[in-house]
C-alpha positions as CSV (number, residue, x, y, z in Angstrom):
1,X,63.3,-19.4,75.6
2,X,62.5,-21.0,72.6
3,X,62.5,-19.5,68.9
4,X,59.4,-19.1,67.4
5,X,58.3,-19.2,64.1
6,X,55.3,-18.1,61.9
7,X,54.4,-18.1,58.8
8,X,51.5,-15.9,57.1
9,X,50.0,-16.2,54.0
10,X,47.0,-13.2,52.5
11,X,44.0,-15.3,51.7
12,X,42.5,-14.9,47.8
13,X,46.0,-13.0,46.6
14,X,46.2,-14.9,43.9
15,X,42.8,-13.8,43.1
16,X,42.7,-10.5,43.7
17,X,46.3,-10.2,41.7
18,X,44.2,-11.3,38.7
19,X,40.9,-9.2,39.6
20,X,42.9,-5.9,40.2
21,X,46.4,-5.9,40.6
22,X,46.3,-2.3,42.1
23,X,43.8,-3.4,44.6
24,X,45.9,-6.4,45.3
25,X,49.3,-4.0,46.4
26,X,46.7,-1.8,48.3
27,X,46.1,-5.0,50.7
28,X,49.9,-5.1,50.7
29,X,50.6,-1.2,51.6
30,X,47.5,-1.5,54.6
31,X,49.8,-4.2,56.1
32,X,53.0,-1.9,55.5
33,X,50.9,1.1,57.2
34,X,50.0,-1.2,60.6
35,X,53.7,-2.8,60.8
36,X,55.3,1.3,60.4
37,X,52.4,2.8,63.1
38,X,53.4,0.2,65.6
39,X,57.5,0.8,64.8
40,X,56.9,4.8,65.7
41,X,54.4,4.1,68.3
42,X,57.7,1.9,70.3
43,X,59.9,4.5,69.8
44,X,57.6,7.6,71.0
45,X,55.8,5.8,73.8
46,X,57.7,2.9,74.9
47,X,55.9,0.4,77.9
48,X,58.8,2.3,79.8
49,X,57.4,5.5,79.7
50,X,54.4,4.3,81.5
51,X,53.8,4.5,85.0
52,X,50.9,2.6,85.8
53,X,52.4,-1.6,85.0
54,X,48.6,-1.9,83.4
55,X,48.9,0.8,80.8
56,X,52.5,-0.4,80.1
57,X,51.4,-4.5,79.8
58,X,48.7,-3.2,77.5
59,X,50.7,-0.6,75.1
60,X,53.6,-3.6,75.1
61,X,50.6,-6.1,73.8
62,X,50.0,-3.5,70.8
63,X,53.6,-3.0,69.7
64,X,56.2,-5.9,67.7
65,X,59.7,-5.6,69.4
66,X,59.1,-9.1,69.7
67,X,59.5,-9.7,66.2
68,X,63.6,-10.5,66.0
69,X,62.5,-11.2,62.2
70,X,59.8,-10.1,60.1
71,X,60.3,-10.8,56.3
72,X,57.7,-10.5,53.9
73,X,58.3,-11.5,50.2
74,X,54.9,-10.9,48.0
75,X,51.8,-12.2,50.0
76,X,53.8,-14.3,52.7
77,X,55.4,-13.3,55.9
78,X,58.3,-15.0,58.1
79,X,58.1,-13.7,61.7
80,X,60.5,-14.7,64.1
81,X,60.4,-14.4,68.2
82,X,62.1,-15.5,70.8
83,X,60.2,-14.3,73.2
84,X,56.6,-16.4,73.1
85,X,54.2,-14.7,75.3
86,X,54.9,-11.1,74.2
87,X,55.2,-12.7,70.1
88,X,51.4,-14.4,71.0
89,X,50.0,-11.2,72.1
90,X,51.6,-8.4,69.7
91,X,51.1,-11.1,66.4
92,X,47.4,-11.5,67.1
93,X,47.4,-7.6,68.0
94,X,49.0,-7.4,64.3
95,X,46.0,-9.0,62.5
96,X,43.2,-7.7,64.9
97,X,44.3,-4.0,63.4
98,X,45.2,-5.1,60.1
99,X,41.3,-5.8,59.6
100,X,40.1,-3.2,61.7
101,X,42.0,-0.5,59.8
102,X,39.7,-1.0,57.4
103,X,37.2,-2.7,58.4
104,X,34.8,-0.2,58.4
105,X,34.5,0.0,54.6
106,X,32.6,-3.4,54.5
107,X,30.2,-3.0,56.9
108,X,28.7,0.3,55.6
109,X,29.6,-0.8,51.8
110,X,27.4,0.8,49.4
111,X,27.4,-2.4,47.5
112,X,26.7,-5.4,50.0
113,X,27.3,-8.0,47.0
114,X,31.0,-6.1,46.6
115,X,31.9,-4.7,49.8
116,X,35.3,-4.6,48.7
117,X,34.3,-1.2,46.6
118,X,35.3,1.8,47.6
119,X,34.7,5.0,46.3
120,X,36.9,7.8,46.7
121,X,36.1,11.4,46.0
122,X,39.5,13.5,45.8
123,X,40.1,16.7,47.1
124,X,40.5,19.7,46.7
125,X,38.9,18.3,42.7
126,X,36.1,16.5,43.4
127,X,37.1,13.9,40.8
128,X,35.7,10.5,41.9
129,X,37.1,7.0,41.4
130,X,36.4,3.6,42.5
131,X,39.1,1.4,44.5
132,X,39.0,-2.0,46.0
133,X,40.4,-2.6,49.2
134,X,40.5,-6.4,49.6
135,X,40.3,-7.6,53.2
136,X,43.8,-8.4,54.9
137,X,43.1,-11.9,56.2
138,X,45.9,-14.3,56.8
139,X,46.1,-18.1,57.3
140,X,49.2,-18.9,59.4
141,X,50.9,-21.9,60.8
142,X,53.6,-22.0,63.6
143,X,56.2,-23.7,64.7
144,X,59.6,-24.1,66.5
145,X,62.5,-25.9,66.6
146,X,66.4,-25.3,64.7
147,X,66.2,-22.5,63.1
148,X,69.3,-20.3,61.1
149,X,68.9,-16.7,60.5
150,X,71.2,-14.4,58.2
151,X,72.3,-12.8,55.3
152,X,72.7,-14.7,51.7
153,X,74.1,-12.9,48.6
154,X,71.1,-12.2,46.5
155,X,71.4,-9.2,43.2
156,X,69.3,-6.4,43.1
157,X,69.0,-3.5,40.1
158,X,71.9,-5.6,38.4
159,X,74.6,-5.6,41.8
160,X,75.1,-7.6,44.4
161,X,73.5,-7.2,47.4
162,X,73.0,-9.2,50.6
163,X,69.3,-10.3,51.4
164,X,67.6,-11.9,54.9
165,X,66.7,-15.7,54.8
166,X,65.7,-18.2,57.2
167,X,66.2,-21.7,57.1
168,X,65.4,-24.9,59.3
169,X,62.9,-27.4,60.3
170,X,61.1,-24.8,62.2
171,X,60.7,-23.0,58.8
172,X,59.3,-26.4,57.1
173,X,57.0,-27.0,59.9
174,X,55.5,-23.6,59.9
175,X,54.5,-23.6,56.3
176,X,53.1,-27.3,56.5
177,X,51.0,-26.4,59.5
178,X,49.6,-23.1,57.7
179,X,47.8,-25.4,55.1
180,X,46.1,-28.1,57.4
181,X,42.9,-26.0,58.0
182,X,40.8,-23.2,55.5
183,X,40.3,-19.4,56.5
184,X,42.5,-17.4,58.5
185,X,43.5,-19.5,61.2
186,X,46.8,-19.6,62.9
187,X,47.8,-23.4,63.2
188,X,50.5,-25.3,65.0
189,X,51.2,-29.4,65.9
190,X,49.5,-30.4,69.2
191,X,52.1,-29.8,71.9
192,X,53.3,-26.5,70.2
193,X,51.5,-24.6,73.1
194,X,53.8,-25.9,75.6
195,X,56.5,-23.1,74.4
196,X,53.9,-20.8,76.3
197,X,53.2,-19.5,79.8
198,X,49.8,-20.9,81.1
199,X,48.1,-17.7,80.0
200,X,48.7,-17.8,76.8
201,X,48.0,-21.5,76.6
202,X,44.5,-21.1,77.6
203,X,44.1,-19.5,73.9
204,X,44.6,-22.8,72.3
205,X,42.2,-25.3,71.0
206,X,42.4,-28.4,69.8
207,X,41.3,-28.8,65.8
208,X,42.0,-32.2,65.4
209,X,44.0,-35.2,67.9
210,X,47.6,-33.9,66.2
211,X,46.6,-30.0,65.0
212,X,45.4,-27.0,67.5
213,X,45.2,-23.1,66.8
214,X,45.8,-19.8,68.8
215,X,42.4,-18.0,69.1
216,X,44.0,-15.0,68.1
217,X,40.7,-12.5,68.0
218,X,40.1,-13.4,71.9
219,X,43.0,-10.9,72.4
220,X,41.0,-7.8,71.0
221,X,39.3,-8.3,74.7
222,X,41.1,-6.9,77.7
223,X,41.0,-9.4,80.7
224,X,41.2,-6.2,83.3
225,X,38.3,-4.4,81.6
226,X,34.9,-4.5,82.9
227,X,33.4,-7.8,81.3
228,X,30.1,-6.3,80.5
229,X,31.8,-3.7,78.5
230,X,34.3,-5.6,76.9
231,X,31.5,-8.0,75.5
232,X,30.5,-5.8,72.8
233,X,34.5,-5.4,71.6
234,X,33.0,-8.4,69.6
235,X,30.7,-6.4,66.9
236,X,34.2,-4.7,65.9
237,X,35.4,-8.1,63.9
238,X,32.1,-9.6,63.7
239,X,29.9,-6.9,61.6
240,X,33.1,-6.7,59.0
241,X,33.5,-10.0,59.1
242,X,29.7,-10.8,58.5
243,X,29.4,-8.5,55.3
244,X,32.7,-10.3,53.9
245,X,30.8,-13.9,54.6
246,X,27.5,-12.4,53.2
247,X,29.0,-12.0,49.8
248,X,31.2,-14.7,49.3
249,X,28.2,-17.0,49.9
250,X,28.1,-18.6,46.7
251,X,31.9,-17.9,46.0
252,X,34.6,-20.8,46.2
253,X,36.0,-18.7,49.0
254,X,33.1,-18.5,51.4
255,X,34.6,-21.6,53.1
256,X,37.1,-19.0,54.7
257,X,34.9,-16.4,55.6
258,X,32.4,-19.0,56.9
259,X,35.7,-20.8,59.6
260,X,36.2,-17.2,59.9
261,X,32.6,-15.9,61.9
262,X,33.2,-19.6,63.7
263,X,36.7,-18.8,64.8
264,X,35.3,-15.1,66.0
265,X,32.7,-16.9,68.1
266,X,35.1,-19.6,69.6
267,X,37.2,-16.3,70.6
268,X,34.9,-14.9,72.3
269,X,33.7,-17.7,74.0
270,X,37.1,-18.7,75.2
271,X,37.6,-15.5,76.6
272,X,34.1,-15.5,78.0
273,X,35.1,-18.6,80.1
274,X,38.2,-16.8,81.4
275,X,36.6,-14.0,82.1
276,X,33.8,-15.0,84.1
277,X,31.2,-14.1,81.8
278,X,30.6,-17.4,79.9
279,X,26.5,-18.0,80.4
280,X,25.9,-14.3,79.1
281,X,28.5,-14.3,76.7
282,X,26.7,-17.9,75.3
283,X,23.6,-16.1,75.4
284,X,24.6,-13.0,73.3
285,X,26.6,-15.4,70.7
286,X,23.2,-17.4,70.3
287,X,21.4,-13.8,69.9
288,X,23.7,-12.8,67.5
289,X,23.7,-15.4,65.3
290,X,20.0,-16.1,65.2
291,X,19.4,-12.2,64.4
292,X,22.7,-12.2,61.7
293,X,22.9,-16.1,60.1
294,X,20.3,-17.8,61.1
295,X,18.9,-19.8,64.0
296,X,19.4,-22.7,62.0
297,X,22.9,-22.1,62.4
298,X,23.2,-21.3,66.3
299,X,24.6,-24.7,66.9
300,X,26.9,-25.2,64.0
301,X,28.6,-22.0,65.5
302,X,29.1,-22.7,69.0
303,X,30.6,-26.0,69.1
């Protein structure tokens, strides 16, 4: 199998470390939070101690013991995998829950123009302060290729210590590819998806003749569900997702939140077609849009 690698990078840190540095290690600790829930969730209930192969492919899809390597330093992530199918599905898993963690807190913000306010009300005191919890959206690029993974003598508090690094064209390909596209979009070099199984590989698409991305929110939807049902799994990234665009309109970020709601449509579309569902799923996207964005902007969305 090949070794895969990927590279994350928080959109706006910068930003928010210069808006509210507090806020800014908050987005840090909601990643910590997912990446230790799905650590205890493999040990308690491993796919093993499922009987039904369903309930075990689907518990497996939520966990990371793919992830050989997962090395964060500040706002950016190395993840390595050597096993591509499983890393595809528990990697887009990882950011689907990452945003729905707290998703919530945008949607019913109390402050549309600064959904990123929270106010928190402690107890038992009643005391009451105002946080901001800035949204964990990465923009990632992926690669593979020769790759060396081990220890380096780094210092730490004053002593010597050893510290993980990674090095190799695989690591110089996955950072260049993160930066071909805006918003948080997982990237790779056309042919990448060939390191895949053919049902992962149906979750590409082509950006440009040499660049494609994974669709990585058409995993929130489970193939075996009923389609009907699963349709509506879309409002879950869509309505946090559409607050976050709805203030940033006259930011210099909106770019990202705009390719953002588009890469959340493509999603769903893609697994629309797959599912057998694509005509009503079309027809719901086209709904949503007019009654959220604008008609205007129906067919901007669904190309």
């Amino acid at each position: 199998m090949p070794t895969i690698v990927a590279f994350l990078d928080v959109l706006g840190f910068s930003n928010y470390t210069e808006q509210d540095f507090a806020g800014a290690l908050r987005l840090l600790s909601h990643q910590e939070f997912i990446l230790r829930q799905k650590l205890q969730v493999g040990k308690l209930y491993p796919p093993s101690s499922y009987s039904d192969s369903s309930l075990a492919a689907l518990a497996e899809a939520h966990l990371v013991d793919s992830f050989n390597h997962f090395l964060p330093f500040s706002d950016s992530i190395f993840i390595v995998s050597e096993t591509p199918d499983k890393f595809a599905r528990q990697l887009s898993h990882f950011l689907i829950e990452c945003l729905l963690l707290i998703g919530h807190v945008y949607d019913d913000a109390e402050d549309p123009a600064r959904p990123e306010a929270v106010n928190i009300t402690e107890f038992p005191s009643g005391t009451a302060h105002q946080e901001r919890w800035y949204p964990p959206l990465w923009r990632g690029g992926m690669a593979t290729g020769e790759l060396v993974a081990g220890g380096v003598t780094g210092i730490e508090d004053g002593k010597e210590t050893r510290v993980p690094n990674l090095a190799g064209p695989a690591v110089v390909k996955a950072v260049l590819a993160e930066k071909k596209c805006r918003g948080p979009r997982l990237l790779c070099e056309a042919g990448f998806e060939n390191n895949f199984g053919i049902e992962i590989q149906r979750y590409f698409r082509d950006v440009t003749g040499t660049v494609k991305e994974l669709l990585w929110p058409a995993f929130v939807y489970n193939l075996n569900n009923d389609p009907r049902n699963e349709m509506f799994e879309f409002q879950r990234l869509w309505m946090p997702a559409l607050a976050l665009w709805k203030s940033k309109q006259r930011h210099a970020a909106f770019e990202h939140y705009d390719e953002f709601l588009k890469l959340l449509v493509r999603s769903f579309l893609r697994w629309a077609e797959l599912a057998g569902c694509a005509h009503e799923a079309r027809k719901n996207a086209q709904q949503w849009i007019a009654a959220d964005l604008s008609e205007d902007l129906i067919e901007t969305y669904l190309q």
